[in-house]
N, C-alpha and C positions, 0 to 999 in steps of 0.2 A: 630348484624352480625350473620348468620347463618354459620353451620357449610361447605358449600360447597365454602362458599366464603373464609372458612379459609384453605381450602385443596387446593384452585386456585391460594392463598396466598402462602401456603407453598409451593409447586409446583413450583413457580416461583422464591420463594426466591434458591431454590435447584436447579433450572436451572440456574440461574444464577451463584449459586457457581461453577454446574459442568462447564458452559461457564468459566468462570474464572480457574478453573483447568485447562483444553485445552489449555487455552491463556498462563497459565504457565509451558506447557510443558509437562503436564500428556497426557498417554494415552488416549482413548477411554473408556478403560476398567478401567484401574488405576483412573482415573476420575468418575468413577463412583462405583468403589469399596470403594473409598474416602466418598461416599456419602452414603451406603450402598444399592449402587443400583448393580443392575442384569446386567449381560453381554449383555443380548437382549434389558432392557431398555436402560441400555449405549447406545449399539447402534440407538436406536430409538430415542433416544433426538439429536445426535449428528447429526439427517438427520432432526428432526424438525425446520422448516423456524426461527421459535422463538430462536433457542440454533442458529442456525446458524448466526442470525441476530447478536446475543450479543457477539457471537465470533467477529464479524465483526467489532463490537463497540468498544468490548476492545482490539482489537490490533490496531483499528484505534487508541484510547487514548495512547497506549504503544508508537506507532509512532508519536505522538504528544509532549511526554514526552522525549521521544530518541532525537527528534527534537531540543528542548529547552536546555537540558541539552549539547546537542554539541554544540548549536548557541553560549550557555553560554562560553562552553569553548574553543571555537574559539574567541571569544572576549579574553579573557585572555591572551590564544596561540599566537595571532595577539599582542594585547599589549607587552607581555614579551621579544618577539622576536624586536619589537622597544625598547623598552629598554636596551636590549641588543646592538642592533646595534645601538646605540646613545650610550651609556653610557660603553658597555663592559669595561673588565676590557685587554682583549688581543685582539689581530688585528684580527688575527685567529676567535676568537668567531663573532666579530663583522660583519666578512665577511661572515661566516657560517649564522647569522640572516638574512643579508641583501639578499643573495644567497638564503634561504628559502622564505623569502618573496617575493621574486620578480617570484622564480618557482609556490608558489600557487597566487599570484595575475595575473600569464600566464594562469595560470589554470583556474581560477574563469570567464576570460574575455574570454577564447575559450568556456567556457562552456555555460556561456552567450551569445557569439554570435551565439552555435549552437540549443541553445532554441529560440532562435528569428528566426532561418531559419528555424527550425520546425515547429515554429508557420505558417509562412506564406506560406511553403507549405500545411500544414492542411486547412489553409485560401483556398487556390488556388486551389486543390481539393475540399474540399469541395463547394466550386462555382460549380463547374463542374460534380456534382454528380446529377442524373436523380431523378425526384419526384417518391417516390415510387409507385410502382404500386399495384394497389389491387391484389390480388391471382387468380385470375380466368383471369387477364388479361395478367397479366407476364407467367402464362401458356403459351395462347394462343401465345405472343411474342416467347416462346420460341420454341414454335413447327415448328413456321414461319422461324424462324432464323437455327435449324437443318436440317430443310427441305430440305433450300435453299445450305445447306454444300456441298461438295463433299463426299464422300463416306469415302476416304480415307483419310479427313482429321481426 
């Protein structure tokens, strides 16, 4: 291994870290002072496609992780509160489960019904949406269509 392929190496492993800094919150500049880098590299990594990419990677994984860790403890939350409301030890408690679970299972079913009426109007526009035009001909389209305007509109 020659030496430029070990500066391309290291280079990457340090964008990555400073990507990783950003993702947890550091500055621009703190993120890069972390690294012993310069205020103007800071900046110039932070607008490189590459640091941007990896920002994009790891807070996609950080929402990945937030994801699980709540599905987790909604299963729990969901269980405890049937347990509760099956088993309490007071009427009160058992009402307050039964009352929680039936406000978020309203919730979960409106939510889901208004993702399915989204979907199907995206469906139904999207049908409806014109092939796009090449550049020189949607010009032309559109000189035709001001033309044709009133002044005042």
């Amino acid at each position: 291994m020659d030496d430029t392929t070990e500066v391309v190496r290291g280079r990457d492993t340090q964008q990555e870290a400073f990507a990783a800094a950003l993702v947890g919150g550091h500055t621009i500049e703190s993120a890069g002072r972390s690294l012993g880098l310069s205020p103007a590299t800071s900046y110039r990594w932070a607008g490189d496609p590459r640091v941007v990419g990896l920002v994009g990677e790891l807070r996609a994984e950080v929402r990945r992780r937030i994801v699980d860790a709540l599905a987790t403890g909604c299963t729990l939350a969901v269980a405890t509160l049937i347990e509760i409301a099956r088993d309490g030890k007071s009427e009160h408690a058992r009402v307050n489960a039964s009352l929680g679970l039936l406000s978020t299972a309203r919730e979960w079913i409106e939510l889901e019904q208004l993702a399915r009426q989204v979907t199907e109007l995206e469906d139904r526009v999207g049908d409806r949406q014109p092939a796009p035009q090449p550049p020189r001909e949607r010009a032309r389209l559109e000189l035709l269509v001001n033309r044709e305007r009133p002044d005042d509109a």
